[in-house]
C-alpha atoms as one frame of an Amber mdcrd trajectory, in Angstrom:
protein
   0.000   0.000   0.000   2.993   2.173   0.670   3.955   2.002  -3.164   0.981
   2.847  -3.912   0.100   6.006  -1.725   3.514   7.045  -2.838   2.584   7.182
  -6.764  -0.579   8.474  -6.608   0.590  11.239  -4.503   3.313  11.873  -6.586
   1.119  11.807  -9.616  -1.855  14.050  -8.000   1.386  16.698  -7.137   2.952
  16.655 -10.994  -0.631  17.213 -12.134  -0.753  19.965  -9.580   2.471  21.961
 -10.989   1.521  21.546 -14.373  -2.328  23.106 -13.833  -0.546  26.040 -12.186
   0.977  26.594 -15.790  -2.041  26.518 -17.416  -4.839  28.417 -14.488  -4.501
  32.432 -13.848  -2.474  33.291 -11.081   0.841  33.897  -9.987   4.275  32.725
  -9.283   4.216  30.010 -12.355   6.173  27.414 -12.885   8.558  28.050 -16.560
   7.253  26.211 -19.816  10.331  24.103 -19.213   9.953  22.716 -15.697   5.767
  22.340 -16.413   6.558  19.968 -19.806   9.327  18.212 -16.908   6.401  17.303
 -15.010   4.239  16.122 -17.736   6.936  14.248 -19.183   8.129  12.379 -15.751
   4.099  11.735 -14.827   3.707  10.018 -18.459   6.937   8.179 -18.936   5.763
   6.368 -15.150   2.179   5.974 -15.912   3.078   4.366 -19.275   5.471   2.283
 -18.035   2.823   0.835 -15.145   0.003   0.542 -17.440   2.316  -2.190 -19.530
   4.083  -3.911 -16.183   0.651  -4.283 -14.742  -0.226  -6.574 -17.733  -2.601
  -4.446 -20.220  -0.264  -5.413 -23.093   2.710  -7.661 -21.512   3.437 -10.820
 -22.854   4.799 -14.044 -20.719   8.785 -13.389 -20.193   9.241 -10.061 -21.563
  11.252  -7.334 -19.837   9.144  -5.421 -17.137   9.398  -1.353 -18.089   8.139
  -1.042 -14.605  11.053  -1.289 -12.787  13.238   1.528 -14.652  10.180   3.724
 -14.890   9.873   3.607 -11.332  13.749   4.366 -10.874  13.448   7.089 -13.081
   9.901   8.633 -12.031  11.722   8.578  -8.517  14.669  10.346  -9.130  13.322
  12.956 -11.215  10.444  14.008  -8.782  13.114  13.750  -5.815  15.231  16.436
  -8.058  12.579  18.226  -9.597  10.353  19.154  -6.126  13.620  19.019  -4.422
  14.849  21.936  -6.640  11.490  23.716  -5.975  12.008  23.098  -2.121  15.341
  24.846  -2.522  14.378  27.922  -4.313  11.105  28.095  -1.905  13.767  28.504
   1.216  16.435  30.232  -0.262  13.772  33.109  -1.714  11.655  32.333   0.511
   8.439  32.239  -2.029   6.374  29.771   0.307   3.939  32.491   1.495   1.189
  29.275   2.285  -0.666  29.175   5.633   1.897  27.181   7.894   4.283  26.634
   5.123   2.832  23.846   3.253   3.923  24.416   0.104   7.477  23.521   1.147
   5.936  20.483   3.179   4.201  19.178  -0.194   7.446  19.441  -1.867   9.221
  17.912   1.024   6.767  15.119   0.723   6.994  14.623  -2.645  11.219  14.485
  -2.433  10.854  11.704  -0.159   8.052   9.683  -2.166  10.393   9.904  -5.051
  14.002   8.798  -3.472  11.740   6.186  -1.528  10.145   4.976  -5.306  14.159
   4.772  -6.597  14.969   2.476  -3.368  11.897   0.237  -4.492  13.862  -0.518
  -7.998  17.297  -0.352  -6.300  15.655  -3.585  -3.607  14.209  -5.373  -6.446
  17.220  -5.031  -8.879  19.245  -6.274  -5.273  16.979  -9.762  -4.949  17.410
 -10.454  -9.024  20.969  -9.233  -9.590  22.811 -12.849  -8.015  21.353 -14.429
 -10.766  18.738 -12.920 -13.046  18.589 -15.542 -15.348  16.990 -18.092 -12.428
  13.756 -15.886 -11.492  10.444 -17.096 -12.051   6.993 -16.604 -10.928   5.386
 -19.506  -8.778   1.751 -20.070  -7.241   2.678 -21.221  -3.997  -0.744 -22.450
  -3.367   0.655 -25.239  -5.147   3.114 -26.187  -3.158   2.447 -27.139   0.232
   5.963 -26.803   1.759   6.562 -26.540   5.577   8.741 -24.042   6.012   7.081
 -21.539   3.630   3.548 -19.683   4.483   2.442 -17.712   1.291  -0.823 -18.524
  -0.437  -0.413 -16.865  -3.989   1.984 -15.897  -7.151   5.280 -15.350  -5.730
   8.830 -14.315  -7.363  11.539 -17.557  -6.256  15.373 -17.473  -7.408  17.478
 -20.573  -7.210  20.323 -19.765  -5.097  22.796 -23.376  -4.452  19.963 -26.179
  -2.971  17.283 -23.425  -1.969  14.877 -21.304  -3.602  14.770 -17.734  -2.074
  11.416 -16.085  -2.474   9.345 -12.754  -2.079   5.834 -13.493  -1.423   3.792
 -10.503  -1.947   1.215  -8.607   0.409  -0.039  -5.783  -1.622   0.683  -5.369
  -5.351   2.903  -7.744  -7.704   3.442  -5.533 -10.776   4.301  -7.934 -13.870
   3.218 -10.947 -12.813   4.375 -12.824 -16.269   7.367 -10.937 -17.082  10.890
 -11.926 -16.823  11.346 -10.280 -13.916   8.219  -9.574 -11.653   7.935  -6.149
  -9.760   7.166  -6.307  -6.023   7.263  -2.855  -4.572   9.465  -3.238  -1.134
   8.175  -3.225   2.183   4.742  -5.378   0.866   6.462  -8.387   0.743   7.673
 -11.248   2.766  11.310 -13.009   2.326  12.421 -16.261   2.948  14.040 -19.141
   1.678  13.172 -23.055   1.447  15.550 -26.248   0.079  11.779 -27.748   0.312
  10.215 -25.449  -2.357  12.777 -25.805  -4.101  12.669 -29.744  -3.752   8.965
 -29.865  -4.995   9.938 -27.421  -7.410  12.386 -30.164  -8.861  10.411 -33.091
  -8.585   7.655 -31.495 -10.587   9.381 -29.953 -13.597  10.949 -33.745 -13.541
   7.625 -35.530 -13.544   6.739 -32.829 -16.402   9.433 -34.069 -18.509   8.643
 -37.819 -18.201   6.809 -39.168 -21.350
């Protein structure tokens, strides 16, 4: 839910910059930084609308992860830049400052959105090649207690898995998207026994 909050608040506060362009009033944003906006809101929504499976086919490379990196970073600099010239001029002039909070805000949605890719490219990076998607409900290990699709990597004689507890973004892809902290992590040599034995009895004639 935390990933979530975070992009639809960022989303609702780029959409917010770029109607100041547009409306009468003061105090505008340039053409420049408004298009910014625009562009960073699109590039992300684009990207999400594909990852969450509106057009994705099964082990193709999930656009959601970069776009989030990128839609992270460029809202932390581009309210963080507005934050700076609001203290330094000191062009706040809101009821209990919170202008400068909602740009504070939106700074720390954004470098918490790049940590989100940063974790996820962290769990896939040992060995990219070995991540799949798995419906635990299928497996009825022991030592594992998740009830859904979950993203496994085969690390020695265990599987390590996230099992997700909000939103898995690119379920089929090559690499499936699960925002960090709505997961649980753990890892199980008897998942990744079963695992085995069925891809074995799949290959018997």
């Amino acid at each position: 839910m935390l990933f979530l909050f975070a992009t639809t608040f960022l989303l609702y506060a780029h959409l917010a910059v770029m109607l100041r362009q547009i409306l009468p009033g003061k105090n505008k944003p340039g053409i420049l930084i408004s298009q910014a906006h625009f562009i960073t809101a699109i590039v992300f929504s684009t990207s999400i609308a594909y990852g969450m499976e509106l057009s994705i086919k099964p082990g193709t490379f999930n656009w959601a992860v970069p776009a989030t990196m990128f839609f992270g970073l460029a809202s932390a600099a581009l309210f963080g830049a507005k934050l700076r010239t609001m203290l330094l001029k000191g062009q706040d002039g809101s009821a209990l400052g919170w202008k400068s909070g909602a740009a504070l805000w939106s700074c720390a949605a954004g470098l918490y959105l790049a940590y989100t890719a940063v974790d996820h490219w962290l769990f896939v990076a040992p060995a990219p090649d070995k991540i799949a998607t798995v419906a635990m409900e299928f497996f009825k290990v022991k030592d594992v207690s998740c009830d859904r699709a979950a993203i496994v990597r085969t690390e020695g004689n265990e599987m390590v898995y996230r099992c997700p507890t909000s939103v898995m973004i690119g379920g089929w892809s090559a690499q499936p998207f699960i925002p960090w902290p709505a997961y649980v992590e753990g890892r199980s040599s008897l998942l990744k026994e079963a695992i085995d034995n069925m891809m074995s009895d799949a290959k018997r004639p």
